[in-house]
C-alpha positions in Angstrom: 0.0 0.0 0.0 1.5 3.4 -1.2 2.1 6.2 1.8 -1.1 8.8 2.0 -0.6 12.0 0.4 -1.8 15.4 2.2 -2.0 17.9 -0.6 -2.6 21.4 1.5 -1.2 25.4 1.9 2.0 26.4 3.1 0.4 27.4 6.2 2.4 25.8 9.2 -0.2 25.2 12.3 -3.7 26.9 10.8 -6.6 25.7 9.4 -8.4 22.8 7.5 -5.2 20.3 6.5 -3.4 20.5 10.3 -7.0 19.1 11.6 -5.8 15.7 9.5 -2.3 16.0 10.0 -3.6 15.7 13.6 -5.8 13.0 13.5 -3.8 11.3 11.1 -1.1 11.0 14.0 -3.8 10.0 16.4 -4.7 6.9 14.3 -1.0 6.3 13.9 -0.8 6.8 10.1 2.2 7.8 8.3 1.5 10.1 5.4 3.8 12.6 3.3 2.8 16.3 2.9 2.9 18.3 -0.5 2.6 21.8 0.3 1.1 24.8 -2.1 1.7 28.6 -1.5 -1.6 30.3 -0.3 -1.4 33.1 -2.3 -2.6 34.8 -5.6 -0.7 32.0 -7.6 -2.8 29.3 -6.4 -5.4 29.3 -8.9 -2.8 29.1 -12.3 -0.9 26.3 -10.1 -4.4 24.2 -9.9 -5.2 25.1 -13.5 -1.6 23.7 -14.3 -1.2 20.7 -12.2 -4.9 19.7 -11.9 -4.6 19.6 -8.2 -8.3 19.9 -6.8 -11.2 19.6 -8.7 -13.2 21.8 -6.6 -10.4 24.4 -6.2 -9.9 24.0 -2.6 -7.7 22.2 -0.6 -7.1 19.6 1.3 -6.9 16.1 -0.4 -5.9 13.1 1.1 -5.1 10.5 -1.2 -5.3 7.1 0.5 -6.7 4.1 0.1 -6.2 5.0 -4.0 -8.8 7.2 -3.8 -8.4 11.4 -4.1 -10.4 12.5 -0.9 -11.9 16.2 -1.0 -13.7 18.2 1.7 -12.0 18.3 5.8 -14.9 17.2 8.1 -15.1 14.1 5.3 -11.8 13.1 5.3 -12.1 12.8 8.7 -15.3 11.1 8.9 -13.9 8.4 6.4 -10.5 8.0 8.1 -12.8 7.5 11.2 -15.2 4.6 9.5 -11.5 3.7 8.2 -10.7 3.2 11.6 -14.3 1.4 13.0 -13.5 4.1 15.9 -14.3 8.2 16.7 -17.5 8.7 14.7 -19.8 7.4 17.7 -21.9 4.3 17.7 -25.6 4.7 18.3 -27.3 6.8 16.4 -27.9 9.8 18.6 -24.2 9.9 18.7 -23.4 10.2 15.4 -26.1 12.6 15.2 -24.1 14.6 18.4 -20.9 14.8 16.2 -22.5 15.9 13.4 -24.0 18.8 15.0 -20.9 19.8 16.3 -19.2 19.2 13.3 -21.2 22.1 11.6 -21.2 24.1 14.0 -17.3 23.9 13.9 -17.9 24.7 9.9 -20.0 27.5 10.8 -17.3 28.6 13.2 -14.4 27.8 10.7 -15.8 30.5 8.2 -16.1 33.4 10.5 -12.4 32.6 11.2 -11.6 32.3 7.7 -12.9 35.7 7.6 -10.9 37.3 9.7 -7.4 36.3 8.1 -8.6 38.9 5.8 -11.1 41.4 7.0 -9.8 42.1 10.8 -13.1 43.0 12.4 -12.1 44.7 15.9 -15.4 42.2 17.2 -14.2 39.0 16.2 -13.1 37.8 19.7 -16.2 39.6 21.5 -18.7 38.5 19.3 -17.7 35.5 16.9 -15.4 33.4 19.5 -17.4 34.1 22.4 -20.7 32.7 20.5 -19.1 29.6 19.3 -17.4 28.8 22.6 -20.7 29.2 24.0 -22.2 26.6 21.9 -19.5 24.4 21.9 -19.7 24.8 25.6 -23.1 23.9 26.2 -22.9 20.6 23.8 -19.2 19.7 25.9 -21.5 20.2 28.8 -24.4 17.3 28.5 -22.0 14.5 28.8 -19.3 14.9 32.0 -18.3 11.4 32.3 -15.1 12.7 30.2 -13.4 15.0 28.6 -14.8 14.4 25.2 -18.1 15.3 23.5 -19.2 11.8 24.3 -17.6 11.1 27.3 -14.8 8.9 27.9 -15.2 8.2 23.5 -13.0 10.2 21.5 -14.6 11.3 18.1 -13.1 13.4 14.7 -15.1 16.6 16.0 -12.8 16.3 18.8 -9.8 17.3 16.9 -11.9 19.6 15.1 -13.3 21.1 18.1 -9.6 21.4 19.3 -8.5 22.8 16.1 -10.9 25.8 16.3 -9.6 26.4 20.2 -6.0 26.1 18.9 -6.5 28.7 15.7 -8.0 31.2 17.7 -5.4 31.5 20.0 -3.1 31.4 17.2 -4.6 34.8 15.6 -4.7 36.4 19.1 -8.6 36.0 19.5 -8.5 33.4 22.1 -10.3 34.5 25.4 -8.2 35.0 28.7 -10.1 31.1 30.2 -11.7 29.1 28.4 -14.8 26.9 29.8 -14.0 24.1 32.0 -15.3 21.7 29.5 -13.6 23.1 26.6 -10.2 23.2 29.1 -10.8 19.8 29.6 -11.0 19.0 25.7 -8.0 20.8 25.1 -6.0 19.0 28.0 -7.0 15.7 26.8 -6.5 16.2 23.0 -2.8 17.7 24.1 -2.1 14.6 26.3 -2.9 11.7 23.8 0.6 10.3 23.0 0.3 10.5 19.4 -0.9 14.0 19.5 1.6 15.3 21.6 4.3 13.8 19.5 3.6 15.6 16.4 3.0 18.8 18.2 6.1 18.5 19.7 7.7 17.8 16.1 5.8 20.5 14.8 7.3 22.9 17.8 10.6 21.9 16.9 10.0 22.7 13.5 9.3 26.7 14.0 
């Protein structure tokens, strides 16, 4: 079986592709990255090369098939897996709430990279950590958004917590339940390997 391929921007820590690079760790599979500038030269680079059909990036390749879309490659990495994607029904209904709410979340972010509003933190980040706070909340048996069971919208979850903070927006505390989260995402060995690597990397 050939090594994954992570096609994705030049952009260190942030955004869509470090969400797999992430869980990709977590479920203990090697991969290699190809990187693309994230600038104006994008587009005549796709046109070129025939990188993305949609435009956008990231792709996995794996598996000999050309995965598109973030919250997709991580849902079929976790049915890859037979793990993180929950098991009843109301489960996987509870990680795919949260996983648009993340995409909700992820586009107000993407936003700001470019437009700066002077509300983002007051208004934006405090509404999503609300909500992710209140669905963190119904299950306290663990850290997770089920518990004591890891899911993808973990990472994702994580992710958004992580990007904020990298842009300066993060609040001064975050929720107990969202603290939690991040503790436990930073403490799974794998995780905490590659963001170690990625540290030493800087």
């Amino acid at each position: 079986m050939s090594t994954p391929v992570l096609h994705y921007f030049n952009l260190g820590s942030l955004g869509r592709g470090e969400i797999i690079r992430v869980f990709m760790n977590e479920l203990n599979i090697d991969y290699e990255d190809v990187l693309y500038s994230y600038d104006e030269t994008w587009p005549s680079v796709n046109k070129a090369k025939g990188v993305s059909l949609t435009g956008t990036l990231p792709i996995l390749e794996i598996d000999d098939q050309r995965l598109y879309q973030h919250l997709a490659i991580l849902r079929y990495l976790s049915r890859r897996a037979g793990a993180y994607d929950g098991e009843t029904n109301h489960e996987k209904y509870l990680v795919d709430a949260v996983a648009d709410i993340y995409n909700d979340w992820r586009t107000g972010w993407v936003n700001q990279l470019t437009a700066k509003s002077p509300d983002y933190q007051a208004t934006h980040v405090a509404k999503f950590q609300g909500l992710f706070t209140d669905f963190y909340s119904q299950d306290t048996s663990g850290p997770y958004l089920l518990g004591n069971k890891p899911t993808y919208v973990d990472f994702a979850v994580f992710q958004a917590l992580d990007n904020d903070e990298a842009i300066g927006a993060a609040p001064k505390t975050l929720s107990e339940p969202l603290t939690k989260l991040k503790e436990a995402i930073l403490a799974r060995p794998n995780v905490k390997d590659h963001l170690a690597k990625r540290a030493a990397a800087k």
